[in-house]
C-alpha positions as CSV (number, residue, x, y, z in Angstrom):
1,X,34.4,15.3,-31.0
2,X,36.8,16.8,-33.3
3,X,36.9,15.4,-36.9
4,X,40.4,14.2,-37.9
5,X,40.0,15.2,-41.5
6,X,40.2,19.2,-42.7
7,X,36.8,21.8,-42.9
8,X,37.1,23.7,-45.9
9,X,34.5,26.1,-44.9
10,X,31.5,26.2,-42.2
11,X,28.4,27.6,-43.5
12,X,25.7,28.3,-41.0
13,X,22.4,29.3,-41.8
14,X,19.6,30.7,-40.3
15,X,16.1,30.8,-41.7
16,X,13.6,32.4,-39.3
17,X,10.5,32.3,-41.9
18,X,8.9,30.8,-42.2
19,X,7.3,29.9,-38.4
20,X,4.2,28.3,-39.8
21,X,2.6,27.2,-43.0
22,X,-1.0,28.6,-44.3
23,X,-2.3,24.9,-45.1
24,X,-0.8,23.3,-41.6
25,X,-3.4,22.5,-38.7
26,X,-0.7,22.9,-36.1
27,X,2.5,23.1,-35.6
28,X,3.2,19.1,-36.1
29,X,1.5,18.7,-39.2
30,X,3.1,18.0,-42.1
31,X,1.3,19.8,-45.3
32,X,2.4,19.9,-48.5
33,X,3.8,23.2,-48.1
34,X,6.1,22.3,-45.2
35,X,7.3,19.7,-47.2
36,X,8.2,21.6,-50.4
37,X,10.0,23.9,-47.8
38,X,12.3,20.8,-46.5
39,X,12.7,19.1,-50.1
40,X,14.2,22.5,-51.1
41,X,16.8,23.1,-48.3
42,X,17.9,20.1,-48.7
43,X,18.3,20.3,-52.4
44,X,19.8,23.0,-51.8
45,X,22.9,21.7,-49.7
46,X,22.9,19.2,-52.4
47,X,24.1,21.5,-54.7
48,X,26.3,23.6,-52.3
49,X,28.2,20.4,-51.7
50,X,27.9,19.4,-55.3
51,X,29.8,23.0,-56.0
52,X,31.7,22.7,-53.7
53,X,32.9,19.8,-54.9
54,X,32.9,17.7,-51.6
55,X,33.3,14.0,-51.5
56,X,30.4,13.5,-49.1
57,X,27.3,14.9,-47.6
58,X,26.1,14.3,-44.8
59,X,22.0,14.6,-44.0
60,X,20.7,14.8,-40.4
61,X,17.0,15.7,-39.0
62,X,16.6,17.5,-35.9
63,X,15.1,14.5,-34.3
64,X,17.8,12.5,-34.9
65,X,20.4,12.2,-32.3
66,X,23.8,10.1,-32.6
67,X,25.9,9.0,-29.6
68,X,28.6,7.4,-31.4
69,X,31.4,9.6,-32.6
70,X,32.6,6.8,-35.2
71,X,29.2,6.6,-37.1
72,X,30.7,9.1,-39.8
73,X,34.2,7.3,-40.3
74,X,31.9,3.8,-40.5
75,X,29.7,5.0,-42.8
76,X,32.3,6.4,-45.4
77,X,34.5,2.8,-45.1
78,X,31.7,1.2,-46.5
79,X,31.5,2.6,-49.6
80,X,28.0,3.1,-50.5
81,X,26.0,5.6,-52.9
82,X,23.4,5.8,-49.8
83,X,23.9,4.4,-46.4
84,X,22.4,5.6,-43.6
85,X,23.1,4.1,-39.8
86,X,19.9,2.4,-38.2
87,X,18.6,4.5,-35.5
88,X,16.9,2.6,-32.1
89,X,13.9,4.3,-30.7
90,X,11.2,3.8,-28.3
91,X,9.1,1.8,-30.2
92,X,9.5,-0.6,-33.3
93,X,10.2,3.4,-35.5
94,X,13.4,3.8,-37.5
95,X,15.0,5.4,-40.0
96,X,14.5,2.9,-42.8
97,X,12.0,0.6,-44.9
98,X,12.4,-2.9,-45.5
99,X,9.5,-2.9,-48.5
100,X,7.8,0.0,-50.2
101,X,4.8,-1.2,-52.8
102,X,4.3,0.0,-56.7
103,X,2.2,3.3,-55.4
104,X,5.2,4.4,-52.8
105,X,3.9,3.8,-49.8
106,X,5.0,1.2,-46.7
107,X,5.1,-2.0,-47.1
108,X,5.5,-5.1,-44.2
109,X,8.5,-7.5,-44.8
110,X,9.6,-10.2,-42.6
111,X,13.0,-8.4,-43.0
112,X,12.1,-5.3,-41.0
113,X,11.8,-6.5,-37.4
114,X,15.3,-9.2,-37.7
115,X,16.6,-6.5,-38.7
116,X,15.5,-3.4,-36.3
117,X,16.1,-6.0,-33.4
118,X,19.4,-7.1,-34.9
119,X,18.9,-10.5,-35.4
120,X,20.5,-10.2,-38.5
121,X,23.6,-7.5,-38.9
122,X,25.1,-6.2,-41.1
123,X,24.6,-3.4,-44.2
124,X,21.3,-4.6,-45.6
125,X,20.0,-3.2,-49.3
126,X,16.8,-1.4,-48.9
127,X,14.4,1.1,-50.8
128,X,14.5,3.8,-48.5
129,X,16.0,5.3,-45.7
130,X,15.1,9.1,-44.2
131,X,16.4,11.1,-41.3
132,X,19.9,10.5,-41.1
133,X,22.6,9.1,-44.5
134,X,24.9,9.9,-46.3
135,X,25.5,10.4,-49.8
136,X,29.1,9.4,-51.6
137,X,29.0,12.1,-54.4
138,X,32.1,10.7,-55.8
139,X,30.2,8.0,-57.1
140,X,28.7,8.6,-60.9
141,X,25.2,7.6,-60.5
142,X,25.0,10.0,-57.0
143,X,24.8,13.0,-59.2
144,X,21.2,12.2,-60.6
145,X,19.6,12.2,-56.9
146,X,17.8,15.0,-56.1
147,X,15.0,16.4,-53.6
148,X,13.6,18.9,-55.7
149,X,11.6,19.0,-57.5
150,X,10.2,16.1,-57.8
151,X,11.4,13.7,-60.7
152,X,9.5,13.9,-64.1
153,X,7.9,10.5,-63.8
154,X,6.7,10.9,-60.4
155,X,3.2,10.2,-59.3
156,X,3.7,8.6,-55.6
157,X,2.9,10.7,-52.2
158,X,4.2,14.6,-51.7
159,X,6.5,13.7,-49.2
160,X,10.3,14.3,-48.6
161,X,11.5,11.0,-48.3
162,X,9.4,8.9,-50.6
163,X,10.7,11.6,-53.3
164,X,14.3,10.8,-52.1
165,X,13.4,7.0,-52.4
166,X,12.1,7.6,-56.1
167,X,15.2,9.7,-57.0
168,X,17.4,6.8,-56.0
169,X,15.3,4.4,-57.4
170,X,15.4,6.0,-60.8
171,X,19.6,7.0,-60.3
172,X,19.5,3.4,-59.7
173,X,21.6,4.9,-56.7
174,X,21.5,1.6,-54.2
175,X,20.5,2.3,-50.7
176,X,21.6,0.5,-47.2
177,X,21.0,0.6,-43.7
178,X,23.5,-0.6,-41.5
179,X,22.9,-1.9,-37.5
180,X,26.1,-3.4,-36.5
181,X,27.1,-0.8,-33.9
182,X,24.5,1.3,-31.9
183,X,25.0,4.4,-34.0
184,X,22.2,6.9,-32.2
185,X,18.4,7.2,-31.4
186,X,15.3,8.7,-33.3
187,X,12.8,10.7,-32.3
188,X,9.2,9.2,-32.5
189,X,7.4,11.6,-34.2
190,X,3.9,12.8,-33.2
191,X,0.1,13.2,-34.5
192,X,-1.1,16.3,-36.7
193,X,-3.1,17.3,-34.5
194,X,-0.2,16.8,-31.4
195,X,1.8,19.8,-29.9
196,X,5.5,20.9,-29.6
197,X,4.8,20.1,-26.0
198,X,4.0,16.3,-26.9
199,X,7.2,16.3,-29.1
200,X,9.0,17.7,-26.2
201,X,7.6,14.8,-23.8
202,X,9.2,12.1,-26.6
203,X,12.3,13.7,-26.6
204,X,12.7,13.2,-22.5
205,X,11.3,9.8,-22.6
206,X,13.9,8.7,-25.9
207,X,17.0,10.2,-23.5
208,X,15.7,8.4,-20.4
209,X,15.4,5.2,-22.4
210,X,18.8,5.4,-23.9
211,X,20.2,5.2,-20.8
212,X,19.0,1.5,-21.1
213,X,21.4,0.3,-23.3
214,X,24.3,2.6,-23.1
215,X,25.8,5.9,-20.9
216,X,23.3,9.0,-20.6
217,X,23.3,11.2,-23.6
218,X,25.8,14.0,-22.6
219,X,24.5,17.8,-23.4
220,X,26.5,19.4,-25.3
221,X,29.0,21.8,-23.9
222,X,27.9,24.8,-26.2
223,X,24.4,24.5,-25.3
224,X,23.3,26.1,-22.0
225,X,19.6,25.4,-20.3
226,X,18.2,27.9,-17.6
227,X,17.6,24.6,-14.6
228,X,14.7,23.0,-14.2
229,X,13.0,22.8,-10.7
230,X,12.1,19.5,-9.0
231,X,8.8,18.9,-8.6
232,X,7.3,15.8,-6.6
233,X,4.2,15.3,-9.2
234,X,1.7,16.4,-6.5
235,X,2.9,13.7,-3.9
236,X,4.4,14.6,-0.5
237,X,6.8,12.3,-1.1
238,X,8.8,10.2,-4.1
239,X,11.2,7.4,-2.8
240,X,13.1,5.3,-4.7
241,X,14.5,1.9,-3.5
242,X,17.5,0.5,-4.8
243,X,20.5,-2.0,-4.5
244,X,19.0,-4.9,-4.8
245,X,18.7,-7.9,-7.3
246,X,16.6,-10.2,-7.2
247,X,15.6,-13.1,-9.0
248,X,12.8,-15.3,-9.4
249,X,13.8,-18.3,-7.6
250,X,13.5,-15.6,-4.5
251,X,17.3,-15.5,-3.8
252,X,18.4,-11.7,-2.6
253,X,21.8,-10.7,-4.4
254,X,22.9,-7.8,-2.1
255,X,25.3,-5.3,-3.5
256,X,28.2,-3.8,-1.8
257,X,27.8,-0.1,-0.1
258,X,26.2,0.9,3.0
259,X,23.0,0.3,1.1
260,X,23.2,-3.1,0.9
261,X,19.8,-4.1,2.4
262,X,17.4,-6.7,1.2
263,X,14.4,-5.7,-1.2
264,X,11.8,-6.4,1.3
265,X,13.1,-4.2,3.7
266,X,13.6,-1.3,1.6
267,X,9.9,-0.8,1.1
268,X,9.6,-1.7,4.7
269,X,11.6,1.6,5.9
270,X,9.9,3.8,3.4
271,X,6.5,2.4,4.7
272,X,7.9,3.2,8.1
273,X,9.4,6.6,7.1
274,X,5.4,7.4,5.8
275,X,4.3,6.4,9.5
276,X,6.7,8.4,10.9
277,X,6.1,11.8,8.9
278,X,2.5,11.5,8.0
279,X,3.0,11.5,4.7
280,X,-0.4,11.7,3.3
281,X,0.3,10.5,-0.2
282,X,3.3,9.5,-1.6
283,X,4.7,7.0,-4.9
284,X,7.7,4.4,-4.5
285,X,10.0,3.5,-7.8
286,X,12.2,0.7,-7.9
287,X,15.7,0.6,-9.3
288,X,14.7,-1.4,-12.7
289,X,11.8,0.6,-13.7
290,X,11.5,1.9,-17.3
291,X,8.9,4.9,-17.9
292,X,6.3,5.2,-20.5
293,X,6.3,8.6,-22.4
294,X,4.6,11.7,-20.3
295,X,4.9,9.4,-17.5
296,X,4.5,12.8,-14.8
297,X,1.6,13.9,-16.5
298,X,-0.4,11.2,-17.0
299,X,0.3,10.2,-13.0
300,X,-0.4,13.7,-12.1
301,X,-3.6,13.3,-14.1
302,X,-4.6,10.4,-13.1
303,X,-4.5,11.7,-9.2
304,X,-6.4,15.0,-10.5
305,X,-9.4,12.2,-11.7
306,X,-9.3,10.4,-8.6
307,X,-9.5,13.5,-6.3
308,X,-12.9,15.0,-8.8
309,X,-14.2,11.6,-8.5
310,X,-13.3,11.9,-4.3
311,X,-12.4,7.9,-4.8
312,X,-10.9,7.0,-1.4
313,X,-7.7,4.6,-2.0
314,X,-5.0,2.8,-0.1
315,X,-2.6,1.7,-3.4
316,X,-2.0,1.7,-6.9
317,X,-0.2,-0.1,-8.4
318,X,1.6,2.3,-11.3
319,X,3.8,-1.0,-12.4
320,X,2.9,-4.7,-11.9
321,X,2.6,-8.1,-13.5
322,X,-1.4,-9.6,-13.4
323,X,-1.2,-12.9,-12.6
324,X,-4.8,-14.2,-14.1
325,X,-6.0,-13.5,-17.2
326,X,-9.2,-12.3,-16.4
327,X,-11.2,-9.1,-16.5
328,X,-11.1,-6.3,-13.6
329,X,-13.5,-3.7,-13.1
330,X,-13.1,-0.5,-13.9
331,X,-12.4,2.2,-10.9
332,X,-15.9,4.4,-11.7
333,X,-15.0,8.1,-12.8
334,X,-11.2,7.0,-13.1
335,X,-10.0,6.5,-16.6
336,X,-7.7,3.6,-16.9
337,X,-7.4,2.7,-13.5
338,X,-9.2,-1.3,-12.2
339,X,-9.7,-3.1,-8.8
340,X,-6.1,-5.0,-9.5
341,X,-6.7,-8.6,-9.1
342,X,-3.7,-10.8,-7.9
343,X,-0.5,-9.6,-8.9
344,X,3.0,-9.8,-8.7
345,X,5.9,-6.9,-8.4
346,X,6.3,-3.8,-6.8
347,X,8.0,-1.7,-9.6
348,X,6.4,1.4,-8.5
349,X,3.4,2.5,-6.3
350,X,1.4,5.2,-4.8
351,X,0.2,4.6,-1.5
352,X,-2.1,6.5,1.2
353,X,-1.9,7.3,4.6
354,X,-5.1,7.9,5.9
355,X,-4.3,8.6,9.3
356,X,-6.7,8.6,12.7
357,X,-7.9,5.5,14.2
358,X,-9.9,3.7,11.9
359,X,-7.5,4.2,9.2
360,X,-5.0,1.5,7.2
361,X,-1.6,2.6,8.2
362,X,-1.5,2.5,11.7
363,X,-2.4,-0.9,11.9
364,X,-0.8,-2.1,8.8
365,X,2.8,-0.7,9.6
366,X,2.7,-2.0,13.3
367,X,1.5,-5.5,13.3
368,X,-0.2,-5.8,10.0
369,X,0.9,-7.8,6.9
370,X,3.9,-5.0,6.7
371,X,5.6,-6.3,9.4
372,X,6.2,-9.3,8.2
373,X,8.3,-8.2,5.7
374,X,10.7,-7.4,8.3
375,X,10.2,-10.4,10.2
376,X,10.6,-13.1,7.8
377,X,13.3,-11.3,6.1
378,X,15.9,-14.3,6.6
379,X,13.5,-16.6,5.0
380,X,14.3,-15.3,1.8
381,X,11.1,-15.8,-0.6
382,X,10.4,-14.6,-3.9
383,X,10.6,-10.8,-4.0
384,X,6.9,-10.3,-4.8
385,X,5.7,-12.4,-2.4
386,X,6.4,-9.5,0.9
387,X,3.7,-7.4,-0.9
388,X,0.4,-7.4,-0.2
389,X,-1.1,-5.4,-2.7
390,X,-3.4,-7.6,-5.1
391,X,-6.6,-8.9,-4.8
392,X,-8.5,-12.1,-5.7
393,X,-11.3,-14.0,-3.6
394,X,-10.2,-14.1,-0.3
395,X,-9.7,-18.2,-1.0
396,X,-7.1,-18.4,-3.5
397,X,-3.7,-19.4,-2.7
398,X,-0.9,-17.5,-4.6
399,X,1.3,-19.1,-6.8
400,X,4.2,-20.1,-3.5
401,X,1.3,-21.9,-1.8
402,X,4.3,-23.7,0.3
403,X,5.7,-20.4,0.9
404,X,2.0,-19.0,2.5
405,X,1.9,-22.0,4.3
406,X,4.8,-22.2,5.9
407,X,4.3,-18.4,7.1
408,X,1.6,-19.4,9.8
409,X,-0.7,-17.6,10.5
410,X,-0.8,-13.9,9.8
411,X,-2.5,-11.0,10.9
412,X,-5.4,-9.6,9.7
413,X,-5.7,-6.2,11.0
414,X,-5.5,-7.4,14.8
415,X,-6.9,-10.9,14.0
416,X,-5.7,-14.2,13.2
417,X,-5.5,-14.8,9.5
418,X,-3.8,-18.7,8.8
419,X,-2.6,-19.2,5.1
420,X,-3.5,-16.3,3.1
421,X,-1.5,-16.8,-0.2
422,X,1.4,-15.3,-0.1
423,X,1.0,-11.8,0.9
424,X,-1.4,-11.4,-1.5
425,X,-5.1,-10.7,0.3
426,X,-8.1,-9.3,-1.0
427,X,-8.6,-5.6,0.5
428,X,-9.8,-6.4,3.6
429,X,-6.6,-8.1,5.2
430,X,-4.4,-6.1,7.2
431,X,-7.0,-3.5,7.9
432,X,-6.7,-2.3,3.9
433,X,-9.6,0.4,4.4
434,X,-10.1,1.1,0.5
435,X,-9.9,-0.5,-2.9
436,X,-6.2,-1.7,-4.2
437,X,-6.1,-0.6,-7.4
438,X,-4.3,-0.6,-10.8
439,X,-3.5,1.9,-13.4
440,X,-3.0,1.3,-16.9
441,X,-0.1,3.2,-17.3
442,X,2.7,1.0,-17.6
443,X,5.8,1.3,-16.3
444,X,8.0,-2.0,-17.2
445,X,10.6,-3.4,-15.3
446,X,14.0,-4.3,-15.9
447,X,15.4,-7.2,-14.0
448,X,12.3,-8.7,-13.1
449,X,10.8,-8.9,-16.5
C-alpha cells in the first residue's frame, strides 16, 4: 500500500558479511557477537534518521509480519515516545513484556495474558517491547535512546532488546503496547541448536494459522517463488471433506452448493472411493482442522516408524477428542502413537486398506459398521457418533446410550452385534483386523472444539 505522506529519500542496504559468527553454534543461535552486530545496525538507523532529521522511525524484524496497512498511521495518532503494535502468534509469544525484574530479565504478571488475549484493550504502559515500534523522535526525552553501545550503568543481559528496555528506562522514554486492532503476526522463534529449516516450518504454520482469524496473508507482488510441487506425504491418497457444520446437539446445518451433503456421508464416499481404487493407505482432513507446526513431517515420520517397526494398522486417529481420562498404552516401537481408547471426532485420519479376503475393508465398507453411516443418515445423531474408530472394553456404552440403543442391532463383521455404544467398538467389531490407534500429534479442530 502506498503511504499518503512524501519519502524524502529510500536508502537500501545490503550487508552480505557477515553469514555467520565465530562464537555461534548454528545458524539460530544468538551469541554475543550476533547481537553486537544487530544493536549496531540498528543504532545506526537511529542516527541516520536522527540526521536526517525525520519525525519517526520505524523498527521492524524479519520475523515480524503486519497485515494491516493502517498500523503506521495508528501508531503515530497516538502520540507515544515508544509504541509498538501487539503482534498474535502461534502460541502465548509476542512482542512485549508485561514485567521485567531488578536484574533485566522476564518477569510473570497477571497483566500479560488479559492482555495478549485482549481481554483488556487498549495502549497499555510496559517495560519493554522488541520486534516491531516505533520511535517519535520529535519528542525531547527520544533523543537519549540508544542501541549501542550499551548505557554506562548497564549490568543486565547482552541482548538487543533488554539494552533497548534499559535505554528507555533510563531516557525515562515511556513505552506501550497497543492491541485494539489485529495489527500483524510474529514469528516464534526457535532453539539454538534448531535449523533455518525449523524456522522455515514456523513461518508456514504462523501463515496457515492467520488464516484463522482474518484473509490469507497475500505475497507480495515484487516477490517471485520458483512453485512448489504437491506432494501427498507418502499416502496414495489425501481427501478432505467439507461443507458441513455440525453441532453438538447432532443437528446437520447443510450449506448451499452441489456439495451440500451431510458429514456422515462425506466420509462414507471417501471410504467408498478407497474400496473402489484400492487405495492402500490414505489420510482424511476435515474442514475445521487447524495444524500443529511441521505437521507433514512429523506424519511422514511417524508412518516411516510404523513401517521399521512393520506395525500392522487399520486407523489413526491424527485429531480426536479422548473421552476417559485414563492411560493408553503405548504403540511398541512407535513414538507417540497409543491404542486410542473411546473417543470422539473425526478431524483427520489415516486409514488402511488391507485388501484380500480376510482383510477389514471389504467387509467394513459393504455391510460393516460403515454402512450405517449411510443408512441411518436421516436419523441425524451427533456427528461423532457415525465413527467407529475408538476403543474401550467391548461393554461400555458411549456417551448417546439412547442413541446406540435405538440403532438395533449392528453388524459385527457378518454377525449380529445388539447395542454397541454408539459406533464406538473395541477393534474387533466390524471385522477391524488391527489396532485403532492414536497419535500424539495434535491437530485441533475448529467448530467442534
Amino acid at each position: 500500500q502506498r503511504s499518503e505522506w512524501d519519502t524524502s529519500c529510500l536508502v537500501w542496504k545490503v550487508q552480505e558479511e557477515p553469514s555467520s559468527y565465530p562464537d555461534e553454534l548454528g545458524p539460530k543461535h544468538w551469541s554475543d557477537k550476533r547481537y553486537e552486530n544487530v544493536m549496531r545496525l540498528k543504532q545506526e538507523a537511529l542516527t541516520y534518521a536522527r540526521e536526517q532529521q525525520a519525525d519517526y522511525i520505524l523498527f521492524m524484524d524479519t520475523d515480524s509480519i503486519l497485515t494491516n496497512n493502517q498500523t503506521l498511521k495508528f501508531l503515530m495518532a497516538q502520540n507515544k515516545s515508544v509504541v509498538a503494535p501487539m503482534l498474535d502468534s502461534q502460541t502465548f509469544y509476542s512482542n512485549f513484556w508485561c514485567g521485567i525484574t531488578p536484574q533485566g530479565y522476564y518477569r510473570r504478571t497477571a497483566d500479560y495474558f488479559p492482555t495478549k488475549n485482549r481481554q483488556r484493550v487498549g495502549c497499555f504502559r510496559v517495560p519493554m517491547v522488541y520486534a516491531t515500534f516505533l520511535i517519535d523522535l520529535r519528542k525531547e526525552e527520544t533523543s537519549r535512546l540508544a542501541f549501542y553501545p550499551p548505557h554506562p550503568n548497564y549490568t543486565w543481559a547482552f541482548d538487543d532488546i533488554i539494552v533497548f528496555a534499559y535505554s528507555c528506562q533510563e531516557a525515562g522514554a515511556e513505552v506501550h503496547v497497543c492491541n485494539q486492532h489485529r495489527f500483524g503476526y510474529i514469528n516464534v522463534p526457535v532453539k539454538a541448536h534448531q535449523t533455518l529449516e525449523d524456522d522455515r516450518a514456523n513461518f508456514v504454520h504462523l501463515t496457515l494459522e492467520a488464516m484463522v482469524d482474518g484473509p490469507p496473508m497475500q505475497r507480495s507482488r515484487h516477490i517471485s517463488l520458483l512453485p512448489r510441487p504437491l506432494t501427498k506425504m507418502g499416502f496414495d491418497e489425501v481427501s478432505a471433506q467439507w461443507s458441513h457444520l455440525c453441532d453438538h446437539g447432532g443437528t446437520t446445518h447443510q450449506s448451499p452448493g452441489p456439495l451440500s451433503l451431510q458429514h456422515p456421508q462425506h466420509h462414507y464416499n471417501i471410504w467408498k472411493e478407497i474400496v473402489s481404487r484400492g487405495l492402500e493407505r490414505s489420510v482424511v482432513f476435515e474442514d475445521d482442522v487447524r495444524f500443529e507446526a511441521a505437521f507433514p513431517a512429523r506424519l511422514q515420520r511417524l508412518m516411516e516408524e510404523l513401517e521399521q517397526a512393520q506395525q500392522d494398522w487399520d486407523l489413526i486417529y491424527l485429531g480426536r477428542k479422548q473421552v476417559n481420562d485414563e492411560d493408553e498404552a503405548p504403540v511398541e516401537g512407535v513414538r507417540n502413537l497409543v491404542v486410542a481408547g473411546y473417543s470422539y471426532w473425526t478431524l483427520a485420519y489415516a486409514i488402511s486398506h488391507p485388501g484380500g479376503a480376510g482383510g477389514c475393508w471389504p467387509r467394513c465398507a459393504s455391510e460393516g459398521a460403515f454402512l450405517l453411516c449411510y443408512h441411518y443418515l436421516t436419523r441425524s445423531p451427533p456427528c461423532q457418533h457415525y465413527s467407529l474408530w475408538g476403543g474401550g472394553t467391548g461393554t461400555e456404552l458411549g456417551p448417546d446410550v439412547g442413541f446406540a440403543q435405538g440403532l438395533g442391532p449392528m453388524a459385527r463383521g457378518g454377525e449380529l452385534y445388539p447395542g454397541a455404544g454408539g459406533l464406538c467398538s473395541p477393534p474387533p467389531l466390524v471385522g477391524v483386523s488391527a489396532p485403532i490407534w492414536s497419535t500424539c500429534m495434535s491437530l485441533w479442530g475448529g467448530s467442534q472444539w
